[in-house]
N, C-alpha and C positions, 0 to 999 in steps of 0.2 A: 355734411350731416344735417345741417337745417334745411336744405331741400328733401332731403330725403324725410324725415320728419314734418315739413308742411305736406310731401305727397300723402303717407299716410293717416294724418288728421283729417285730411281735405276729404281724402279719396273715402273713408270711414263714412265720411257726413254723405255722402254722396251714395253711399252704399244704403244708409239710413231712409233716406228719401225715396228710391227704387224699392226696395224692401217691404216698406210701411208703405207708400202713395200710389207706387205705381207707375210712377215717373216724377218725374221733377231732378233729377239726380244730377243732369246733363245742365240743365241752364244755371247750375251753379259751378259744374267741373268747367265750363267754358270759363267763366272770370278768372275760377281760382287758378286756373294754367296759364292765363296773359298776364295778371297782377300777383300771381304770388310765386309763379316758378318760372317766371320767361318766358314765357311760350307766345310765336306770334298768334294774331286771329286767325292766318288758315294754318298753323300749325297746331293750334287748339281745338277747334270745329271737328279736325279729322282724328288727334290724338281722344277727342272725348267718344268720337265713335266707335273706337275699339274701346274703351275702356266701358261705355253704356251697352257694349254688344255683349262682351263675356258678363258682365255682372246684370243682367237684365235675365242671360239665360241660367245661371244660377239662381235668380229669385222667382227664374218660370216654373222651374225643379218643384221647391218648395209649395208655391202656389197649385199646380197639377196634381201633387201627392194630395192633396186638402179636395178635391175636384171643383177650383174655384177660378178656371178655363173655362171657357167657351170655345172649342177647339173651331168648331166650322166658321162661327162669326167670324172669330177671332182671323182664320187666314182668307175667308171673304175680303173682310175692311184691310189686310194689307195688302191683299193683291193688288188692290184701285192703287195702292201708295209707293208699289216697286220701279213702274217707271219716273213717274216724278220724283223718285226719291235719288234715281240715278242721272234723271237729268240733271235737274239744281243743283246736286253734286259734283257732277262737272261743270257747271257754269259757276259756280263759287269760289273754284280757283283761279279765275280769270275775273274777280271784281276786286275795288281799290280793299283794303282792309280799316279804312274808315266806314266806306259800306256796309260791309259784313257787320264792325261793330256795332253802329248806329240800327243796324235791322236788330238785332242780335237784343241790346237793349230794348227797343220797343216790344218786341214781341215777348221777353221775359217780364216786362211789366205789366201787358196786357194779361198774359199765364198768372201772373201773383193776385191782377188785380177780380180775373177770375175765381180764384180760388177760396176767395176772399167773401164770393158771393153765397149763400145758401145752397147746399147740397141737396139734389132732388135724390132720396136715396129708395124709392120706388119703381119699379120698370115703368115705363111710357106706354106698353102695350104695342101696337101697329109696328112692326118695320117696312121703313120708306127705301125700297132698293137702291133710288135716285140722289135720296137724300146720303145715303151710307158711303154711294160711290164719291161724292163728293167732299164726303169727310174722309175719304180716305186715301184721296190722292192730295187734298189739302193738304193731310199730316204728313203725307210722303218729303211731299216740297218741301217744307217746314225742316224736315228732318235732313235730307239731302243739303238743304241750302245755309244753316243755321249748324251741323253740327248735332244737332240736340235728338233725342229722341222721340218726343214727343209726347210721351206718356202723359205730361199734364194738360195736353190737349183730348188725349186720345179718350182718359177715362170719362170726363164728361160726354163725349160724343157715344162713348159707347152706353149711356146709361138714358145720354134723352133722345137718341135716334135708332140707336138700334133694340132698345129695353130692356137692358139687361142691370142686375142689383149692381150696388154699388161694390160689394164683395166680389161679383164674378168680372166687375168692370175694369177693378183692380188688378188680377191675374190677367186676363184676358190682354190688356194693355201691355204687360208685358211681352207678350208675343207680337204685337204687331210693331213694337218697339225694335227686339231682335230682328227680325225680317226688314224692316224698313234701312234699320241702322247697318246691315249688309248688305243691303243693294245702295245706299249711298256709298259704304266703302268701298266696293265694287270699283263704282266710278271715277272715285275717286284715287283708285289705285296708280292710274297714267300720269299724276300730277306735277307725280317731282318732290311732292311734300317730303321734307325728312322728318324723323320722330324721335324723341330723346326717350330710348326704350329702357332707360335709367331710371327714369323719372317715372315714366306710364307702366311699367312695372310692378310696383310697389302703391301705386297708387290704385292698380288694377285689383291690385290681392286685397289692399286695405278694404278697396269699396264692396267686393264679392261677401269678406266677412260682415262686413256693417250690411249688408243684405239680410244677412239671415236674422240679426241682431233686429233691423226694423221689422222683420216679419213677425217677430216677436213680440216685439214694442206696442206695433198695431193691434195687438189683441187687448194688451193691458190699456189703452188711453182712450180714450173717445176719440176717432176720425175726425172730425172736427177739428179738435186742438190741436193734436199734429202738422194738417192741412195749415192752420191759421196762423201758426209760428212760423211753418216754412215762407206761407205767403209772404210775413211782413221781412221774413231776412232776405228773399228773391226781391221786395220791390225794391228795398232799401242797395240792393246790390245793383238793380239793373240804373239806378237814379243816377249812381257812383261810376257807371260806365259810361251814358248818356252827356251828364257834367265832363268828365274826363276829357273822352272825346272831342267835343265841341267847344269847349273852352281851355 
């Protein structure tokens, strides 16, 4: 009963974050499935994939119905991101799981400490096609190799490279999120991994509804504050796996 009840608090917050951000949902379901419900690291990387894939396209639903997609950008920037996202996916299951972690942490701190930074919430104007493909096979790998979706990569990129507001950057994100987070699982399908579908179950359902819940939430708060609470509980989490890890 107590797993099943951290899945569905966890999986809620997580819902919260995809919903309202746009991403972030993932580099928080990666800890809370290794420290609070067992799960190894690459049994976590790949259970958060499905779990960021259906609750991602549930929050793309919502955001589409609003017209606050960018349909074309949006499958431009993840096409660049399909194959790297199924390579690193496959290479992920074949590195130690101190690895995984230690990237895993770095790169959720770099995301927090991002996020953390001033919001440019005006389009940039020019799109750089060079510049785009290259954010977009970055967030592929990231996404394949980590587990994560990348949504808290993807929204800044799609806002200072490709210029688009930070409303359409948010939807839009989730799409290339979907797409990415499927062509990692793809890859990832020949693994071996097994999945406690007990567990990602309920924690799938809890996160879907907490989607719709942040979508909501995002209207009432200032983007801002949302963004700047999550930041401090992703660094404060990613410090907690870093320490762990290595000491």
């Amino acid at each position: 009963m107590t797993t099943l009840i951290l899945a569905l608090v966890v999986g809620a917050v997580v819902g919260l974050a995809l919903g309202g951000l746009g991403g972030g949902g993932s580099v928080l379901a990666v800890p809370a499935l290794i420290y609070l419900l067992g799960f190894t690291p690459a049994e976590a990387t790949t259970a958060s994939l499905v779990i960021v894939t259906l609750t991602s396209i549930t929050a793309l639903t919502g955001h589409a119905r609003d017209g606050n997609v960018a349909w074309r950008t949006g499958l431009l920037f993840a096409a660049a991101g399909i194959l790297p996202a199924m390579i690193a996916g496959a290479a992920a299951g074949h590195l130690p799981e101190t690895v995984l972690t230690v990237a895993f942490s770095v790169i959720a701190g770099l995301a927090a400490l991002r996020m953390l930074r001033p919001a440019r919430t005006e389009p940039s104007g020019e799109v750089h096609p060079g510049k785009a493909g290259a954010a977009g096979s970055g967030l592929g790998a990231v996404t394949g190799f980590l587990g994560v979706g990348g949504g808290f990569l993807a929204v800044p990129a799609l806002v200072s490279v490709l210029g688009l507001t930070m409303r359409r950057a948010v939807g839009t994100s989730l799409l290339v999120i979907t797409i990415n987070s499927l062509a990692a699982l793809t890859a990832r399908a020949g693994t071996g991994t097994q999945l406690d579908w007990a567990v990602i179950a309920p924690f799938t359902g809890a996160a879907i509804l907490g989607a719709w819940d942040g979508k909501r939430l995002a209207k009432r708060l200032k983007g801002d504050t949302l963004q700047r609470l999550f930041a401090y509980v992703l660094l404060a989490v990613a410090a907690f796996m870093l320490v762990d890890v290595l000491f």
